[in-house]
mmCIF file of the C-alpha atoms, coordinates in Angstrom:
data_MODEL
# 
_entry.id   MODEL 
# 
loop_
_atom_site.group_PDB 
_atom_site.id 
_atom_site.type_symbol 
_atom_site.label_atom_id 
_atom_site.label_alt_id 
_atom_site.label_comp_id 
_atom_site.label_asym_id 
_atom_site.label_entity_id 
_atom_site.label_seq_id 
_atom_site.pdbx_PDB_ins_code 
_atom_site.Cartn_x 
_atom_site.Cartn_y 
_atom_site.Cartn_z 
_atom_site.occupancy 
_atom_site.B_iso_or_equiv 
_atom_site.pdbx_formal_charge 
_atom_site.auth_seq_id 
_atom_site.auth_comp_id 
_atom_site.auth_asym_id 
_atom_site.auth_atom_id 
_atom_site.pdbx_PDB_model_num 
ATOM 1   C CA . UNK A 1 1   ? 25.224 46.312 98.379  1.00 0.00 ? 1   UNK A CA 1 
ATOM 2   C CA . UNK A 1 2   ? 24.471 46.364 102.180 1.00 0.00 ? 2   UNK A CA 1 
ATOM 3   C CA . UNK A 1 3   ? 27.859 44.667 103.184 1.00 0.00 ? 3   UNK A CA 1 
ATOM 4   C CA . UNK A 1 4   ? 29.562 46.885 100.905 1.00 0.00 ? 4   UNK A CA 1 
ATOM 5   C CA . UNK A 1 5   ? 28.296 50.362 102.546 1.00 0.00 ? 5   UNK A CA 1 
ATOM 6   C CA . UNK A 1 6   ? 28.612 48.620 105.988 1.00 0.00 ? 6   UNK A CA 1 
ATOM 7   C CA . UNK A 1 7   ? 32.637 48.219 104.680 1.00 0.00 ? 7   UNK A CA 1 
ATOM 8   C CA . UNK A 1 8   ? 32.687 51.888 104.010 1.00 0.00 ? 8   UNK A CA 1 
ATOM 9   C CA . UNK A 1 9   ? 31.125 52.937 107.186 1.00 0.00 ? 9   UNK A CA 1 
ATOM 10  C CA . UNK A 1 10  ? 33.674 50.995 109.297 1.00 0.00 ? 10  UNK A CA 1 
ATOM 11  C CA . UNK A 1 11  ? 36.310 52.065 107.374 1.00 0.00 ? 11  UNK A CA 1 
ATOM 12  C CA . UNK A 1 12  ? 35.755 55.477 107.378 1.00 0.00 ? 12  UNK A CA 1 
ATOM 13  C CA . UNK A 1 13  ? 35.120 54.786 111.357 1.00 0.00 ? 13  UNK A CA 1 
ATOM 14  C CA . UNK A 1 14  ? 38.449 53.516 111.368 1.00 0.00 ? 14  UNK A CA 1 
ATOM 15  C CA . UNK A 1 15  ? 40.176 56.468 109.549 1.00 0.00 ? 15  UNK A CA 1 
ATOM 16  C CA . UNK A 1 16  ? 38.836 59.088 112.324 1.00 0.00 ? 16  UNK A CA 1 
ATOM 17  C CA . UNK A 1 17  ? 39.823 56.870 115.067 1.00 0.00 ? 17  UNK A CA 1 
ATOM 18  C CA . UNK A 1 18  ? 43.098 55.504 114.217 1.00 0.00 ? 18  UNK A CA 1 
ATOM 19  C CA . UNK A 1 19  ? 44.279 58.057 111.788 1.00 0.00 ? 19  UNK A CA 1 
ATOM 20  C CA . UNK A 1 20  ? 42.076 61.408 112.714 1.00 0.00 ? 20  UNK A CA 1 
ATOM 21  C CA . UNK A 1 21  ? 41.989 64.414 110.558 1.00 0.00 ? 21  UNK A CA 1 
ATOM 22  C CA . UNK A 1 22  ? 44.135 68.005 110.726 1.00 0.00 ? 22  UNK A CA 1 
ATOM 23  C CA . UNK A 1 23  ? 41.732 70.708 112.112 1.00 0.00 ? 23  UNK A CA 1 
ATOM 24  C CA . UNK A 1 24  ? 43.782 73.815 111.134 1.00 0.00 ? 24  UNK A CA 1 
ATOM 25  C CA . UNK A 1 25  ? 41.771 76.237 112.794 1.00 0.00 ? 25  UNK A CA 1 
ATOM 26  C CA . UNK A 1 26  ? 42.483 77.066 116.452 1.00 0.00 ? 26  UNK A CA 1 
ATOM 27  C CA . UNK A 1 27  ? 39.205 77.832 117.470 1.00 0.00 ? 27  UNK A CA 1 
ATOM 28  C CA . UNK A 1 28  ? 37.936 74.247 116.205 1.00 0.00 ? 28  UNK A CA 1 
ATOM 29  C CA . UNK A 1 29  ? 40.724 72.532 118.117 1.00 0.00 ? 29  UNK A CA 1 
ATOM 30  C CA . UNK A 1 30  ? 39.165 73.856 120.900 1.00 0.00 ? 30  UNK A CA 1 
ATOM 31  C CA . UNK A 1 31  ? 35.599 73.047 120.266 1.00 0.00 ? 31  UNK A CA 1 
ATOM 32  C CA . UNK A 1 32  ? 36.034 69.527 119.441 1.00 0.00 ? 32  UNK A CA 1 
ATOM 33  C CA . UNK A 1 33  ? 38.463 69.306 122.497 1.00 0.00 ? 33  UNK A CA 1 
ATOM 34  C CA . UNK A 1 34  ? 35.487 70.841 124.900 1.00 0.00 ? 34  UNK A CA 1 
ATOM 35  C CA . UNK A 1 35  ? 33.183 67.757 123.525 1.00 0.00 ? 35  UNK A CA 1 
ATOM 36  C CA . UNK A 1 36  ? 36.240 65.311 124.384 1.00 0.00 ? 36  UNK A CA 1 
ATOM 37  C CA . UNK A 1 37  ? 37.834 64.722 120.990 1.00 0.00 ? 37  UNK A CA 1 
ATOM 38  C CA . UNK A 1 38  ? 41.457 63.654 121.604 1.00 0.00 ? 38  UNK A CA 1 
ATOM 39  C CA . UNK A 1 39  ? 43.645 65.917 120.036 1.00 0.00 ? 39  UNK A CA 1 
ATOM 40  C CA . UNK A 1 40  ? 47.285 65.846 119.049 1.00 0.00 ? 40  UNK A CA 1 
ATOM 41  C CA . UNK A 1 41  ? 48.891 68.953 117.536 1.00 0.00 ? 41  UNK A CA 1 
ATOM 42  C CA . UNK A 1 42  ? 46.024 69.700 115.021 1.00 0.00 ? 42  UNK A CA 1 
ATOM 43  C CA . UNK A 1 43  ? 45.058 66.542 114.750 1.00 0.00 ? 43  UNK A CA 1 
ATOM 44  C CA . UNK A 1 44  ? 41.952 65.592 115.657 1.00 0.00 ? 44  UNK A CA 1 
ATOM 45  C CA . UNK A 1 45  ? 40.744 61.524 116.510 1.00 0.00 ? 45  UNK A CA 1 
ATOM 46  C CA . UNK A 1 46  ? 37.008 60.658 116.748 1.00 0.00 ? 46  UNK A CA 1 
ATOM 47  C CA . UNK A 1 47  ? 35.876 57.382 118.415 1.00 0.00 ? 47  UNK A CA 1 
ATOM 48  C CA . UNK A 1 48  ? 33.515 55.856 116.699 1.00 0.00 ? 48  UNK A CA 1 
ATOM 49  C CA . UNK A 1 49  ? 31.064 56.555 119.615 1.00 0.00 ? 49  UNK A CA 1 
ATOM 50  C CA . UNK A 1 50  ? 31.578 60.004 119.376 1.00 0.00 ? 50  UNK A CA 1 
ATOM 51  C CA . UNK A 1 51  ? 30.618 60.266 115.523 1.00 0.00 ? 51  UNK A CA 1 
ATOM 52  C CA . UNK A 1 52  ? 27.823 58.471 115.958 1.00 0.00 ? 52  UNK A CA 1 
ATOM 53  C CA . UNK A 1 53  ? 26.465 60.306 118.619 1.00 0.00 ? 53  UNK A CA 1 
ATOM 54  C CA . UNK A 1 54  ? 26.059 63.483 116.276 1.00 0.00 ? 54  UNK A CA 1 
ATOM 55  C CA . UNK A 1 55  ? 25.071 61.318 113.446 1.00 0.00 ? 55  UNK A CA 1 
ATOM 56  C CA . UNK A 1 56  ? 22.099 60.236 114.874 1.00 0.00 ? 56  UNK A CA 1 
ATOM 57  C CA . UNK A 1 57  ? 21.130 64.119 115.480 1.00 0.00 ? 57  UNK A CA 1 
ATOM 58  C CA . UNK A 1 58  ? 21.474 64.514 111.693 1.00 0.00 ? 58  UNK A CA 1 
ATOM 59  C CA . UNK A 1 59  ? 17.542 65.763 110.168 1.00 0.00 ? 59  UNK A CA 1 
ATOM 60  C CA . UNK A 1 60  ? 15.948 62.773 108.544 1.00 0.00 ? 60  UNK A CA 1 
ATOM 61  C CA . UNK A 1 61  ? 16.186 65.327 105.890 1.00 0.00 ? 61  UNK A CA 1 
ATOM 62  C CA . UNK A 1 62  ? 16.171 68.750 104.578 1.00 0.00 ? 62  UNK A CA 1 
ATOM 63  C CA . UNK A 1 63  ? 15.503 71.649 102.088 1.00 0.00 ? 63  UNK A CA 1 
ATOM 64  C CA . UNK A 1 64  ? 18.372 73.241 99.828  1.00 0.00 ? 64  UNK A CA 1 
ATOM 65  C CA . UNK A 1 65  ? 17.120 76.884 99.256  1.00 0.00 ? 65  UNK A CA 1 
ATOM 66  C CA . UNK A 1 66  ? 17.115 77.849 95.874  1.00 0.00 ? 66  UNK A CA 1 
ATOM 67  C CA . UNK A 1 67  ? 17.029 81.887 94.774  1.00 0.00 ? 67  UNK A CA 1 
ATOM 68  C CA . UNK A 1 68  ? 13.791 81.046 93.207  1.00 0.00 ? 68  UNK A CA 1 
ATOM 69  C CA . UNK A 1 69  ? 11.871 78.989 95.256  1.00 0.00 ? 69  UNK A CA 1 
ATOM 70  C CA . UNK A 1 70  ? 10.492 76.544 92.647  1.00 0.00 ? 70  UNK A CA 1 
ATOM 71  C CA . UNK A 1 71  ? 13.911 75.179 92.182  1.00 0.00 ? 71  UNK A CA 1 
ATOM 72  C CA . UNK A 1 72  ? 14.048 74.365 96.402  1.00 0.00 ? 72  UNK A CA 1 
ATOM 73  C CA . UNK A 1 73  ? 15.516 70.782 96.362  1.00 0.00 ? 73  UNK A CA 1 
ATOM 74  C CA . UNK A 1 74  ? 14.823 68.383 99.838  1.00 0.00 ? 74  UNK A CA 1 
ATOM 75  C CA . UNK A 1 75  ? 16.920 65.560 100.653 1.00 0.00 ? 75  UNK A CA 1 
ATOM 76  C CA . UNK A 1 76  ? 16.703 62.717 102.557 1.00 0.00 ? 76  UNK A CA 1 
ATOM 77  C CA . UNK A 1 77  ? 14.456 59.814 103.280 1.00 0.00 ? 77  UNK A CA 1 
ATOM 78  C CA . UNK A 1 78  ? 13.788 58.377 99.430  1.00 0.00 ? 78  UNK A CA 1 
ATOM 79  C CA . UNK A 1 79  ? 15.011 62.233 97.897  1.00 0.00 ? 79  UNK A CA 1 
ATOM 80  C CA . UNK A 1 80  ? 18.500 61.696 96.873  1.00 0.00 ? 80  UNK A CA 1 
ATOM 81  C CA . UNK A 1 81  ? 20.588 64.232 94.780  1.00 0.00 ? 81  UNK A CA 1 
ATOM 82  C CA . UNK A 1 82  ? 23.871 63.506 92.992  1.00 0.00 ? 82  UNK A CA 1 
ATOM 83  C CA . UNK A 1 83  ? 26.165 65.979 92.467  1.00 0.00 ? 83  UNK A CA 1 
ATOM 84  C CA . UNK A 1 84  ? 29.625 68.090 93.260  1.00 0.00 ? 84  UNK A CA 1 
ATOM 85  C CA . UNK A 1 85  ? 29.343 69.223 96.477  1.00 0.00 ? 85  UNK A CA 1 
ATOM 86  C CA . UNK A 1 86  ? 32.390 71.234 95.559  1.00 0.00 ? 86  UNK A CA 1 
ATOM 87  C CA . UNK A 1 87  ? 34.760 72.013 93.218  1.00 0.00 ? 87  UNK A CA 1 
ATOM 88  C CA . UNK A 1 88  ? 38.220 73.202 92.538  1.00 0.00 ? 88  UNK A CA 1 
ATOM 89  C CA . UNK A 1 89  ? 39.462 76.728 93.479  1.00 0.00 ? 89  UNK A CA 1 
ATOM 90  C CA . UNK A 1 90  ? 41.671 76.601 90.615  1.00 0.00 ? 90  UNK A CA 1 
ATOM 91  C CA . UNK A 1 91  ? 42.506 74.433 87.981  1.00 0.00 ? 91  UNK A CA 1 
ATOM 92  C CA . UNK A 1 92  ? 45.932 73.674 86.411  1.00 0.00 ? 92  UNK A CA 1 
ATOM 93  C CA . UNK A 1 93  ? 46.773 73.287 83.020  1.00 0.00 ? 93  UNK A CA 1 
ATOM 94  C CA . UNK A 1 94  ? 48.419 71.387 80.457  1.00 0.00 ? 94  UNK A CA 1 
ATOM 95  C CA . UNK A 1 95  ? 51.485 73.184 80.622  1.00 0.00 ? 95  UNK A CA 1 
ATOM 96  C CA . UNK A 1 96  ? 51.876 73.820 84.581  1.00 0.00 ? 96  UNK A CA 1 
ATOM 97  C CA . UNK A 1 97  ? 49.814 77.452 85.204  1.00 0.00 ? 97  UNK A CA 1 
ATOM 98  C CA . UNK A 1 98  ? 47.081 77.770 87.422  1.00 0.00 ? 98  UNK A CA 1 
ATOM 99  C CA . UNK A 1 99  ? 44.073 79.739 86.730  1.00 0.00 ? 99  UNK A CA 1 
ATOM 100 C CA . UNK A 1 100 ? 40.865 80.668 88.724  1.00 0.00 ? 100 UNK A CA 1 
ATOM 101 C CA . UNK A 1 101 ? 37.834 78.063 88.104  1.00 0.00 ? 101 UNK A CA 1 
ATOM 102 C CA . UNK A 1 102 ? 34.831 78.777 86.430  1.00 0.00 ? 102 UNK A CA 1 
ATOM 103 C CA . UNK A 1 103 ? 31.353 77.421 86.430  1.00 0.00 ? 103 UNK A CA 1 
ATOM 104 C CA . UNK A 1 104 ? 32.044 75.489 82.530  1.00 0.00 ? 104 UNK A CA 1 
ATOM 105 C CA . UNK A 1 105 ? 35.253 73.896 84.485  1.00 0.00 ? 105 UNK A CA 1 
ATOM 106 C CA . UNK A 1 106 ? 32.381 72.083 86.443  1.00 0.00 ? 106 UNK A CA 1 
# 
């Protein structure tokens, strides 16, 4: 299993480096630019270095605030949580219209 997130780590190492990512916001062309990012147009390449450096400053882990406090979820270290982290704006249909999402679409 260890080889196998290793692959996806490098990969995805590879992808910001090599490929980079569109930044479509001005102002964080300009940020990542100030911290040495090369940019080109809006896209943005990471060395791996560089995405390392602010992964090690990641929290070891952290608390999801909940309205009501009993439901608080931390994650991290052996707390792990699967689910969406998003979903889709809108969904499309069957025959080719487009509606809002709702919370039963997820």
């Amino acid at each position: 299993m260890e080889d196998k997130l290793d692959k996806i780590h490098e990969t995805a190492l590879k992808i910001l480096n090599d490929i980079g990512i569109n930044l479509l916001h001005p102002e964080v062309l300009d940020i990542v630019q100030q911290k040495e990012v090369r940019v080109s147009g809006k896209r943005a390449f990471f060395r791996p270095e560089q995405v390392m450096h602010w992964v090690h400053k990641a929290p070891s882990k952290f608390t999801l605030y909940a309205k009501n406090p009993k439901n608080n979820t931390v994650i991290g270290n052996d707390n792990v949580l699967c689910s969406p982290g998003y979903g889709c704006a809108q969904i499309i249909m069957a025959d080719g219209t487009r509606r809002n999402a709702v919370l039963s679409d997820y």
